[in-house]
N, CA, C and O atoms as CSV, one atom per row, in Angstrom:
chain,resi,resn,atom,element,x,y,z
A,1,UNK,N,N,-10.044,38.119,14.218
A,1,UNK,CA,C,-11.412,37.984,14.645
A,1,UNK,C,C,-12.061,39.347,14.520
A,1,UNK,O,O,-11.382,40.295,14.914
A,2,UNK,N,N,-13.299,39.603,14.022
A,2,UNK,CA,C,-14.121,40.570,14.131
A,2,UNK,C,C,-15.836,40.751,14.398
A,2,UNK,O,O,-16.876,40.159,14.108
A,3,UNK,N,N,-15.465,41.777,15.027
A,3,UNK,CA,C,-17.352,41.567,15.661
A,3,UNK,C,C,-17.642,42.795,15.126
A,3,UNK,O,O,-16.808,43.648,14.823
A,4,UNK,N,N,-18.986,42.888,14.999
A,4,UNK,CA,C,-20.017,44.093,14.574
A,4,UNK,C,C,-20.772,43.887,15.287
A,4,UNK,O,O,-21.402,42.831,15.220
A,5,UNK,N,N,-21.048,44.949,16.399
A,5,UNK,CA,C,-22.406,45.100,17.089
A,5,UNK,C,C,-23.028,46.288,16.872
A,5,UNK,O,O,-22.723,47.218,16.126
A,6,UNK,N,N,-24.554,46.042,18.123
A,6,UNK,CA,C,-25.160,47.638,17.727
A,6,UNK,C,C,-25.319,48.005,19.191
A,6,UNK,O,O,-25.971,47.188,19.841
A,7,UNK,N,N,-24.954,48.846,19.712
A,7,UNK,CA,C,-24.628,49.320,20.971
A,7,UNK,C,C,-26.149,50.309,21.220
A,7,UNK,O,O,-26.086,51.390,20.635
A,8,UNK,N,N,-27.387,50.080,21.953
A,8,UNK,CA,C,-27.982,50.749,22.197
A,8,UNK,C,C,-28.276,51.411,23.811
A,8,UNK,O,O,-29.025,50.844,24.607
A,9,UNK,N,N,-27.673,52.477,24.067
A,9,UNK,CA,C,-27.564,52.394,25.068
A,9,UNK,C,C,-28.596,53.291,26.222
A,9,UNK,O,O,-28.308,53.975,27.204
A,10,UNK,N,N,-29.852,52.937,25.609
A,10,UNK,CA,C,-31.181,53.408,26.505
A,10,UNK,C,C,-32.173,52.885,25.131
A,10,UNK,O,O,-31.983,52.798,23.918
A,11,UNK,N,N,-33.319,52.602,26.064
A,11,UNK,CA,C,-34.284,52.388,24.747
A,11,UNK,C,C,-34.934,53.275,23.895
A,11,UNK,O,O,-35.147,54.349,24.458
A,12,UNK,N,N,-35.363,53.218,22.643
A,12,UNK,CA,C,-35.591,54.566,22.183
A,12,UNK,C,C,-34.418,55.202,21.101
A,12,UNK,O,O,-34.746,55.502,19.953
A,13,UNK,N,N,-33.138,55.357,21.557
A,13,UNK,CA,C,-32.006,55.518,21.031
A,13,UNK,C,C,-31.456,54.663,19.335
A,13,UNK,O,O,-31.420,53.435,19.252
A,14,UNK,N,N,-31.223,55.236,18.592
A,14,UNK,CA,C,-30.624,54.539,17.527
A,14,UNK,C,C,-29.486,53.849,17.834
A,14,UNK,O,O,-29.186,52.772,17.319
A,15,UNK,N,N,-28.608,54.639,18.949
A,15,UNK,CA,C,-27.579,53.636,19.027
A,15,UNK,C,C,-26.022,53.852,18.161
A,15,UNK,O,O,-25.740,54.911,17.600
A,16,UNK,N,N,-25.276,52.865,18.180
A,16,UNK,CA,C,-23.848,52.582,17.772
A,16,UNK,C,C,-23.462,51.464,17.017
A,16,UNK,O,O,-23.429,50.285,17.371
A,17,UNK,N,N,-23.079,52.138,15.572
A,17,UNK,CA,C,-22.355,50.777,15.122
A,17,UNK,C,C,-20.385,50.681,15.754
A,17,UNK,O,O,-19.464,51.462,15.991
A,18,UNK,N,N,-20.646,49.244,15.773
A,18,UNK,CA,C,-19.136,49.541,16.752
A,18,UNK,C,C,-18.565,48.096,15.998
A,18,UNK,O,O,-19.180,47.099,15.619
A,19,UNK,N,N,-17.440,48.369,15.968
A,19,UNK,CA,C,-16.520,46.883,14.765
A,19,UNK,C,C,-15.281,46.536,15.828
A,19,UNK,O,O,-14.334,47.323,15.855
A,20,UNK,N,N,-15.273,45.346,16.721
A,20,UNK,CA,C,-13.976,45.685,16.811
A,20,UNK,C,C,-13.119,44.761,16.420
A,20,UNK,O,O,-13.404,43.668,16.909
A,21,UNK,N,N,-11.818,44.742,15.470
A,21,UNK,CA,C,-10.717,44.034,15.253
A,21,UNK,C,C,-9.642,43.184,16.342
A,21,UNK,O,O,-8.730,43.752,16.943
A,22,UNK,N,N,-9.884,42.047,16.430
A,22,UNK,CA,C,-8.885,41.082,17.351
A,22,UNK,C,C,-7.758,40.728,16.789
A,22,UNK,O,O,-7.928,39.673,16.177
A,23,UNK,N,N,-6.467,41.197,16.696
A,23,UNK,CA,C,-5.389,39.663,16.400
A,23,UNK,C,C,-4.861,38.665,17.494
A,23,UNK,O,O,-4.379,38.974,18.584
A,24,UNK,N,N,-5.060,37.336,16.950
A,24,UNK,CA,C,-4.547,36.377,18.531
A,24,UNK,C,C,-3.790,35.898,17.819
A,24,UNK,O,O,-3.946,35.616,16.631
A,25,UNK,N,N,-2.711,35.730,18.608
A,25,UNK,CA,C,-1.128,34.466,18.300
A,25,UNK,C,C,-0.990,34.208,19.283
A,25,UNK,O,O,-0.943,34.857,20.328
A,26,UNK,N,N,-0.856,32.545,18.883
A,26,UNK,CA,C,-1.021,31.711,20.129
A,26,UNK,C,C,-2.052,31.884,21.579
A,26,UNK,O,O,-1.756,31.953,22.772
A,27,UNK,N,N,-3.237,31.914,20.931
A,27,UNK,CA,C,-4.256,31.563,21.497
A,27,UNK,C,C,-4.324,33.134,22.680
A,27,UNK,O,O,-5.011,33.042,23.698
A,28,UNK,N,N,-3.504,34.547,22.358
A,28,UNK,CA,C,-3.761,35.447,23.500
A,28,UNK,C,C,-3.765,36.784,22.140
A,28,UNK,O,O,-3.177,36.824,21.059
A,29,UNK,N,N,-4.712,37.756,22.819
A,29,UNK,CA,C,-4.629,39.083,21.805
A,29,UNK,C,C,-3.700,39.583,22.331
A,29,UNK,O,O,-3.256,39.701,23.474
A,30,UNK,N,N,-3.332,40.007,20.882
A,30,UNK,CA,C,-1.920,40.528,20.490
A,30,UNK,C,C,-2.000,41.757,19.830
A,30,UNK,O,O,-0.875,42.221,19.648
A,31,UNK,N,N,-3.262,42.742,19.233
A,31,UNK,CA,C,-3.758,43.669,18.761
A,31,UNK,C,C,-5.076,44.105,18.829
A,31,UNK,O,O,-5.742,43.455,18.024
A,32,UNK,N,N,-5.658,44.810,19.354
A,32,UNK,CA,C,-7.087,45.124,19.208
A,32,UNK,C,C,-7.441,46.553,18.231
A,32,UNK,O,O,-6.568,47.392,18.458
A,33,UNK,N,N,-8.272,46.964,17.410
A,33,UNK,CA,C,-8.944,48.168,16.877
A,33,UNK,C,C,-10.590,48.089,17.168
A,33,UNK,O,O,-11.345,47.141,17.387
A,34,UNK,N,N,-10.749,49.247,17.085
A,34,UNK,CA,C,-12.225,49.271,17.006
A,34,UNK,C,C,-12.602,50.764,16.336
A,34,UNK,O,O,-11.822,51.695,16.137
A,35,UNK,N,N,-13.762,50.715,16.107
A,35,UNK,CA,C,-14.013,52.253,15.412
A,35,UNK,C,C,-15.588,51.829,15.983
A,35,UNK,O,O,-15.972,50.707,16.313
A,36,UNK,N,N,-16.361,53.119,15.981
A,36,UNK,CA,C,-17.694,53.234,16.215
A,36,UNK,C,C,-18.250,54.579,15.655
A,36,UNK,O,O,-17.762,55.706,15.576
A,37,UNK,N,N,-19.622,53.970,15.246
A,37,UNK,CA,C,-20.296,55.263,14.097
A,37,UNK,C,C,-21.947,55.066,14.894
A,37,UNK,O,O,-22.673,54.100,15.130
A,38,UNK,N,N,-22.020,56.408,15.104
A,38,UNK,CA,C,-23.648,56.807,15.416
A,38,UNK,C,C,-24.563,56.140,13.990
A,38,UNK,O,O,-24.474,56.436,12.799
A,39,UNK,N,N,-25.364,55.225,14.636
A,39,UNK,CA,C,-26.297,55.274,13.998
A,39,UNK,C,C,-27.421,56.509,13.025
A,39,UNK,O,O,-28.202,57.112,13.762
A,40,UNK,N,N,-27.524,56.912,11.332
A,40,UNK,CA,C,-28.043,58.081,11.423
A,40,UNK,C,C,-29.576,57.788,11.072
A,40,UNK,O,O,-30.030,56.700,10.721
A,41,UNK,N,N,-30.006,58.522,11.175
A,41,UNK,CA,C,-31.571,58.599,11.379
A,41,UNK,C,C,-31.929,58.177,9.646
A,41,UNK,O,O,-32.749,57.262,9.567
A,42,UNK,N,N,-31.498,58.642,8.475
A,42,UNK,CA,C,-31.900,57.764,7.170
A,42,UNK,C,C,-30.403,58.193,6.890
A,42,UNK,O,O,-29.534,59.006,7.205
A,43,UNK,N,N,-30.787,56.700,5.795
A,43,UNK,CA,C,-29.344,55.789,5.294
A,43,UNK,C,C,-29.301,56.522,3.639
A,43,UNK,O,O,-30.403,56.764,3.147
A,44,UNK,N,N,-28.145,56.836,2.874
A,44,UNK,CA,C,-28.061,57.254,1.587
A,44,UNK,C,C,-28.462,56.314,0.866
A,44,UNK,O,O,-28.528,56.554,-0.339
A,45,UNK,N,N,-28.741,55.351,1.207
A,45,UNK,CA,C,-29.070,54.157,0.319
A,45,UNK,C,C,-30.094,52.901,1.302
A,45,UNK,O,O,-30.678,52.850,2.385
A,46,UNK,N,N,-29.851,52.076,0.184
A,46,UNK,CA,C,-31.433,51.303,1.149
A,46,UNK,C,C,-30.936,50.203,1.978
A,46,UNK,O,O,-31.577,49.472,2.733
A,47,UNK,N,N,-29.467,50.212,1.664
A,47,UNK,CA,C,-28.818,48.999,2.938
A,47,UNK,C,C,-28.555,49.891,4.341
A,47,UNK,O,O,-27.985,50.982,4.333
A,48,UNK,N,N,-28.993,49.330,5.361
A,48,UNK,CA,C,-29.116,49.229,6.698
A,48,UNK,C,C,-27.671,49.032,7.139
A,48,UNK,O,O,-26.985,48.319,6.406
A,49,UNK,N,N,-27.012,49.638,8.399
A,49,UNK,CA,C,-25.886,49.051,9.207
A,49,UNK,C,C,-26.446,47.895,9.806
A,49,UNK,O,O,-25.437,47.238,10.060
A,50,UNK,N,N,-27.746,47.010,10.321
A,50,UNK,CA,C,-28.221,45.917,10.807
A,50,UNK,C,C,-29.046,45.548,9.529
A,50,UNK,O,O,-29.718,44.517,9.504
């Protein structure tokens, strides 16, 4: 399972990209990862993290 959110944590703020990785066996997690990247103010290119 994996989620991508955007963590903003006051308004105003760009915020956090944050990913985190689930493994479940038999229906309980059994591994978690996550990594998180500051949002930067302009992107090298024209795709967006949102």
């Amino acid at each position: 399972m994996a989620v991508h959110s955007h963590l903003i944590p006051a308004p105003g703020q760009r915020g956090s990209a944050v990913v985190d990785l689930v493994r479940v066996r038999n229906g309980k997690i059994v591994e978690h990862w996550d990594v998180v990247q500051e949002v930067p103010e302009t992107s090298a290119n024209d795709n967006t993290m949102f």
